[in-house]
C-alpha positions, 0 to 999 in steps of 0.5 A: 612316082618314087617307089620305095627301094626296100623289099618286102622281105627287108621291111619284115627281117628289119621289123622283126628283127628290131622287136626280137632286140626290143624282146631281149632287152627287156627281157634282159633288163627284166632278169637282171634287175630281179636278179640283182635286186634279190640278191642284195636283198638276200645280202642285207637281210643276211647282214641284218640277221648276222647284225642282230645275232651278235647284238643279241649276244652281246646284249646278253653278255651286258645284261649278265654283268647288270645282272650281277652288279644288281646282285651285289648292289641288293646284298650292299643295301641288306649288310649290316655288319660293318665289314661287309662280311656278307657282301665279300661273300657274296663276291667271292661266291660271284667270282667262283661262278662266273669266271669271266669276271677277273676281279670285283671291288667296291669303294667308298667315295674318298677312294678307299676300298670297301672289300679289298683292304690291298686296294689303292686310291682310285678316285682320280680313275677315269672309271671313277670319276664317271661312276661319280658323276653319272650315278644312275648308269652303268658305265662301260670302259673301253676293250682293253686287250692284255695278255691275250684277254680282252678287258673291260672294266663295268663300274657305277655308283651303288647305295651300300647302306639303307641311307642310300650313302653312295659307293663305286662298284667296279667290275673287271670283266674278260670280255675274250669270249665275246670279242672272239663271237665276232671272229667266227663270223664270216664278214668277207675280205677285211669285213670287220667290228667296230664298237663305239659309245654313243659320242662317237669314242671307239670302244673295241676294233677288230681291226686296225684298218679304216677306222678313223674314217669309218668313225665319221662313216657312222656319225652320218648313218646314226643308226640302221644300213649304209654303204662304204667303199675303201681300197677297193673293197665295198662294205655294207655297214650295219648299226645298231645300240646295244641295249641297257649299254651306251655302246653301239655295234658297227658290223662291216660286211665286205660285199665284193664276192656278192658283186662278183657273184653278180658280176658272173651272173650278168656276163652268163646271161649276156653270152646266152641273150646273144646266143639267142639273138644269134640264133633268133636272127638266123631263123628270123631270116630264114623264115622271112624268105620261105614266105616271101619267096612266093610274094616275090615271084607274084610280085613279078607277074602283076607289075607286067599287068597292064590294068584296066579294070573294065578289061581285066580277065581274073589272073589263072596263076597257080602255085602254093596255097599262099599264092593261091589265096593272094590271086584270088584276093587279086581278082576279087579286088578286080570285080569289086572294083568293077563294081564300085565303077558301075556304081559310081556310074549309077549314083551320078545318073540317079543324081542328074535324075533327082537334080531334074526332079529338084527342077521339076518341083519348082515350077509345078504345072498344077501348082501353078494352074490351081494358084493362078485359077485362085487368084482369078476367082478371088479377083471375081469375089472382089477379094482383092487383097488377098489375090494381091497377097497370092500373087506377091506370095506366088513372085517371092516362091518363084524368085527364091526358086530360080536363086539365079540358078544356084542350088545352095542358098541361105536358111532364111530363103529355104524358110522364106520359100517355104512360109510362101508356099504354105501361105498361098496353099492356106489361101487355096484350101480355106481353113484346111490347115493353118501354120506355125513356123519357129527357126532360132536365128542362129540357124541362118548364117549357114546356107542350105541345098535349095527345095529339101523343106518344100516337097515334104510341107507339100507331103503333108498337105496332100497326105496328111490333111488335105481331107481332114473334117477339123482344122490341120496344124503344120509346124515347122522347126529349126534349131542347132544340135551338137554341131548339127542342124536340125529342121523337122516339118510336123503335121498333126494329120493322119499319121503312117504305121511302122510297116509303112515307114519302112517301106519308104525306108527301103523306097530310098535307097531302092533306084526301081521304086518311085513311091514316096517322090518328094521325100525319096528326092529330098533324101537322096539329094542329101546324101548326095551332097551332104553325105552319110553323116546327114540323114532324113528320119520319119516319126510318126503314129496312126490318127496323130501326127507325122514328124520329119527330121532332117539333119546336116552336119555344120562341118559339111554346110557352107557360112553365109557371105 
């Protein structure tokens, strides 16, 4: 025999060490994508926040230059007076009060202005000719940067009287304080802001790296996050539409010192998980051999044992509690053992004894000398017939009982044996009992132990009818049930208590009580061939009827040839 080279103590380190690795690697696994998912998730939402913050702002700041356009295109509408006194008013007093406008002019279609009598033809503009042609909206021109202010110009077509004839507004608008908003935020390294309008022009940069590839970056992302990654810098890109504006706000957040952040984090936790694997595979170690040390030591005293199981002594070893335990478990090995030798011993003997039993019950002497006798006496009455009946009856019962001595037969024959025998009792005991016997066909291409239906049929007759004052009816049963055959003999004759169906219970499996021989023999013949998953069960009820089952597994049962 080929022994295993391993030592216990070596499939235990090996063992445990492999689960303490699958724990840490997990365990990191667990802690670094939580981690690292909490902190992008922590980056975006910041980046998002920061994004709608300076949307927010920069949509006020629209909204305040709609505002006044909306003012001055109300006191356009209400100037009667031919010069707009009220209207250049009205300007002057806007300029005064917000100082971010730089200049405010309003032109009629033909270019000339309507408020400033200084003013040039304007009508060949870009911002006038947008103004034209897209009346309704308002039109932002892109961030001009002059003289260290940022300059945009606000422009749309306003009606100037209550004829709704049509007029181009202009605002000159320093846009300084709010492209300075973008500065004070903390975008990262070369983190940055890009405004461009809804076809994609750039309108304002922060910047003067990127941006004609960032364009195309943002045509992809249309509106929301994305990410891009340039020279080594990674940006996470935030979009958004600045209301009541055609202008949309690009934010770049330079995402390196989160990645470093990261980074850092991952090379701490790999120096501590292999610090703890370090130390975890020392105590692993040490722990192992303080417990296999005894095992090792009693390993060595039983493999120069020689057993032999009926001779074996219990082992007198002493040591620590562990060893203690394995040597009792050892001789407690021994004595079951020695048990269940003994009663391998015993179940082979009560085997040869039911066998016997079995013989015993095919050729019964008074079974036989009664039959024989009533043949004669029907031969007497001139009953020919039926004594010829008997005797051809009484031929089949003894050929299907020999089977040329082979103990397994087909199901057809054990019902034939069985019909033979109830035939000829039902000669010898006239109107006693009568029977009926139904078995589904599909139960006879399997073969069964020979003489299990005869001895309880032969049960019934003495037991349960033979005295009867009426008419006894004995049926006999057969059909397939979840993979199992199942023949039942039932008698309708004086039935049993549940106290003595129990006691026949406990008469099978006890080798001292002999009560109850025919069943007791048909059970333990059944157990000893078939095993535990066949079984023999008894129903019954007082001054009714008795009914025996009798089940046997198809996976234990032989096909007929």
């Amino acid at each position: 025999m080929k022994l295993n080279k391993r030592s216990f103590s070596s499939i235990i380190v090996i063992a445990n060490f492999l689960i303490f690795l699958l724990l840490l690697i997990v365990t990191y696994s667990l802690t670094y994508n939580v981690f690292s998912n909490n902190i992008r998730k922590y980056s975006n939402k910041m980046i998002q926040e920061t994004s709608n913050q300076l949307v927010y702002n920069y949509e006020g700041y629209v909204s305040n230059v709609i505002q006044i356009s909306d003012s001055i295109q109300l006191g356009m509408q209400s100037d009667s007076s031919a010069t707009h006194e009220t209207t250049k008013s009205l300007i002057k007093t806007l300029k005064l009060m917000k100082p971010e406008i730089l200049n405010i002019d309003i032109y009629d279609l033909e270019g000339s202005s309507l408020i400033d009598s200084n003013s040039g033809n304007v009508v060949d503009e870009d911002w006038f000719i947008r103004a034209d042609q897209d009346q309704p909206l308002h039109l932002f021109s892109p961030i001009n940067p002059t003289d260290e202010k940022y300059l945009v110009h606000f422009s749309k077509a306003i009606p100037v009287n209550k004829k709704n004839e049509k007029a181009i507004l202009r605002l000159d608008i320093d846009f300084t304080e709010i492209v300075d908003l973008g500065y004070k935020i903390d975008l990262g390294n070369n983190g940055h802001i890009l405004i461009v309008d809804d076809e994609y022009n750039l309108i304002y940069s922060s910047t003067v790296r990127y941006v004609e590839n960032e364009i195309d970056l943002l045509k992809d992302i249309v509106l929301g996050i994305g990410a891009y990654e340039l020279d080594g810098d990674r940006f996470t890109v935030s979009l958004q539409t600045i209301p009541n504006s055609r202008w949309r706000v690009a934010m770049f957040y330079n995402t390196n010192d989160v990645e470093t952040t990261l980074n850092s984090f991952i090379l701490i936790l790999s120096l501590f998980e292999i610090g703890v694997f370090i130390l975890g595979t020392f105590v692993i170690i040490l722990v192992t051999k303080k417990l296999t040390t005894p095992l090792k030591n009693l390993e060595h005293k039983m493999s120069h044992i020689d057993i032999k199981y009926e001779d074996e002594n219990p082992m007198p070893i002493k040591g620590p509690r562990e060893i203690v335990s394995l040597t009792e478990s050892y001789n407690l090995m021994i004595e079951e053992i020695k048990g269940l030798i003994n009663q391998v011993r015993e179940e082979q003997k009560n085997q040869r004894k039911s066998e016997l039993k079995a013989l015993q019950n095919q050729i019964n002497p008074h079974f036989l000398y009664n039959t024989l006798d009533s043949i004669v006496w029907m031969i007497d009455s001139d009953q020919k017939t039926d004594a010829q009946n008997m005797i051809i009856a009484l031929a089949k019962l003894f050929r299907i009982s020999i089977s040329r001595g082979n103990n397994i037969i087909p199901v057809k024959n054990e019902i034939e044996h069985v019909k033979n025998y109830l035939y000829i009792q039902s000669m010898r005991y006239k109107d006693a009992f009568t029977f009926e016997i139904n078995v589904d066909e599909e139960c006879y291409k399997y073969k069964v132990m020979k003489l299990i239906l005869q001895p309880i049929v032969e049960n019934s007759i003495y037991h349960g009818l033979k005295n009867r004052v009426d008419a006894g009816l004995i049926e006999i049963e057969g059909h397939m049930e979840d993979s199992n055959l199942i023949l039942s003999i039932t008698d309708n004759g004086y039935g049993m208590s549940e106290e003595k169906i129990q006691d026949l219970y406990d008469k099978f499996n006890n080798p001292d009580l002999n009560d109850g021989v025919g069943l007791k023999n048909v059970y333990q013949r059944l157990r000893l061939y078939y095993g535990e998953k066949s079984y023999l069960k008894i129903f019954s009820e007082e001054d009714e009827y008795t009914k025996i089952v009798i089940s046997i597994p198809v996976e234990v049962m032989d096909n007929e040839a």
